[in-house]
C-alpha positions in Angstrom: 89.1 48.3 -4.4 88.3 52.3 -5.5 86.3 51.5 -8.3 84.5 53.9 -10.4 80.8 54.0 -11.3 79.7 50.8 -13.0 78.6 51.3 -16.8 78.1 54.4 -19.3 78.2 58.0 -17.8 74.6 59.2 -17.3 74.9 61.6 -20.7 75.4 58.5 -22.7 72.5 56.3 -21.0 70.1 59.7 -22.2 71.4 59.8 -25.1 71.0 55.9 -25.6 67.5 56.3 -24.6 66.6 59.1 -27.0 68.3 57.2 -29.6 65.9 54.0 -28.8 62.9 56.5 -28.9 63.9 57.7 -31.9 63.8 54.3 -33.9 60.6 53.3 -32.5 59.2 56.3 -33.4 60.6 55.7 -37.3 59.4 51.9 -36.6 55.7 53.4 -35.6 55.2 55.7 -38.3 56.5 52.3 -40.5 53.7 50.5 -39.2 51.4 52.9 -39.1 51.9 53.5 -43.1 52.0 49.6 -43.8 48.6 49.6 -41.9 47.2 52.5 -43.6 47.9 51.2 -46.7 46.2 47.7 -46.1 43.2 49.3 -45.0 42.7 51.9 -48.0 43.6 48.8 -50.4 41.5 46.7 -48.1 38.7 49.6 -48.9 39.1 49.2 -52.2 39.3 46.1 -52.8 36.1 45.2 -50.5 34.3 48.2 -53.1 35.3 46.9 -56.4 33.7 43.9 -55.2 30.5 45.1 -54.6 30.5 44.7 -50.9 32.7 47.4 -48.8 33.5 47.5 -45.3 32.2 50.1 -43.6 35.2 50.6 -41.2 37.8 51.5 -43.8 37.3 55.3 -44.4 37.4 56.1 -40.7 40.1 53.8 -39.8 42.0 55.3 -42.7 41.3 59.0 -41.5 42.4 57.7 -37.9 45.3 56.3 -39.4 46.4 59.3 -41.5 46.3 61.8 -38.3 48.7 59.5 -36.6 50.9 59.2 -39.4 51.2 63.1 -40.2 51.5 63.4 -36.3 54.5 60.7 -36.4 55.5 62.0 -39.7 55.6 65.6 -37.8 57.6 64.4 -34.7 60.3 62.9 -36.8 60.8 66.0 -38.0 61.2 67.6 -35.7 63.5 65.5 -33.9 65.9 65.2 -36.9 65.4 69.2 -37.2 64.2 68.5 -41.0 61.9 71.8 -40.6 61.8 74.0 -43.4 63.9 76.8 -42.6 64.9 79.7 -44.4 68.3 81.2 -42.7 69.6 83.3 -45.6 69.7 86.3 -43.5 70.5 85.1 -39.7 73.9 82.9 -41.3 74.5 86.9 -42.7 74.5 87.9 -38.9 77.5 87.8 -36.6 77.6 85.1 -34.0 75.7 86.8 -31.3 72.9 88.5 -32.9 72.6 85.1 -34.9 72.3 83.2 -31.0 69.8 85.5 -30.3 67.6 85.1 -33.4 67.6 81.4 -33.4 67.2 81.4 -29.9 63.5 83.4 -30.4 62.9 81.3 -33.2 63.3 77.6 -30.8 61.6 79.8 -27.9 58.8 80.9 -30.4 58.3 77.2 -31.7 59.0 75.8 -27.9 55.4 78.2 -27.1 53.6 76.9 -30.4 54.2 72.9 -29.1 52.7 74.4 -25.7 49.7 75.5 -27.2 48.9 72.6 -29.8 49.7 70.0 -26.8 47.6 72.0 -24.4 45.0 72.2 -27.8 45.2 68.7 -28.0 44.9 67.9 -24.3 41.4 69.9 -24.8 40.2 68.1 -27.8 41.0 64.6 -26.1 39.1 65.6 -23.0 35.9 66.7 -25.3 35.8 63.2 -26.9 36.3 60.7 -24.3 32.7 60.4 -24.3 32.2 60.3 -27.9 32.3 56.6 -29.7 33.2 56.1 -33.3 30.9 55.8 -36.2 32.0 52.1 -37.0 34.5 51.2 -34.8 34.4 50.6 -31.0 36.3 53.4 -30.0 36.1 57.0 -28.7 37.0 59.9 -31.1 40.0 61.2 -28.1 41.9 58.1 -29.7 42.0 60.4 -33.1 43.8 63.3 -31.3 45.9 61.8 -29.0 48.7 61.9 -31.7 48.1 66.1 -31.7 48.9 66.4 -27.5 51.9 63.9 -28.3 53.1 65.8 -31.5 52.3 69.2 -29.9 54.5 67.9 -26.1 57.2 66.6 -28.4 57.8 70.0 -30.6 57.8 71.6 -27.3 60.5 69.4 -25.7 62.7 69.5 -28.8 62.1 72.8 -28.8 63.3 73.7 -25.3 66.5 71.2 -25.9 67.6 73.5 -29.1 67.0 76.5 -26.6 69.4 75.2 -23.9 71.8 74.1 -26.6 72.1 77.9 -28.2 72.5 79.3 -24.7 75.3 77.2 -24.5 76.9 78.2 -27.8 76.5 74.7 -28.8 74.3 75.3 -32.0 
């Protein structure tokens, strides 16, 4: 009759969850390179022949921005940032907590700024259309807020885990 809670503990439903973000994430920026890639040859193709599409070049650049910013938040959700720690692995443990911690807090204020950055240059274009396709220039830096809002969360996770002696 006492039966526990029904299904995985709450840490493993998160950590499902983040694990399903993850991979479509990786399947988005997949997409977005098998798309890029069709347009530029699309763009090329249309050229050779004497009669380009005039949409190509900005839906390529529109294309690329997202797939840097994916290309970015991958990153930085696997922690594949460049890193040099020759000198804080030299430290003892504490000093070593402290340093990375300043380094996750100083990159946790960096995603702040390029989200709220972002944020700003989304606002500015709303109201401002495309050259050749029907769409407002905000949809070209909606990838920065997202990229910039993602840094910051990772960020803030990797801070929580060094307080806790867990990194």
């Amino acid at each position: 009759m006492g039966q526990g809670p029904v299904g995985p503990p709450a840490g493993d439903v998160t950590a499902h969850l983040i694990a399903r973000l993850d991979r479509a994430l990786a399947l988005a920026a997949l997409v977005l390179l098998t798309v890029l890639l069709t347009v530029v040859t699309l763009g090329v193709i249309t050229r050779a022949a004497g009669d380009p599409l005039v949409w190509t070049d900005e839906v390529s650049r529109f294309l690329m921005i997202w797939l840097a910013c994916a290309g970015w938040m991958l990153a930085s959700r696997k922690r594949g940032h460049i890193r040099i720690r020759y000198f804080a692995d030299k430290l003892p443990a504490l000093p070593k907590r402290a340093v990375e911690f300043l380094l996750q807090a100083a990159v946790l204020l960096f995603g702040l700024l390029v989200a709220r950055h972002g944020w700003t240059l989304l606002l500015r274009n709303l109201d401002l259309e495309a050259t050749t396709i029907p769409v407002p220039m905000a949809v070209m830096y909606v990838p920065i807020l997202l990229a910039g809002a993602l840094t910051a969360l990772q960020a803030a996770s990797e801070c929580v885990e060094t307080l806790r002696g867990a990194r």
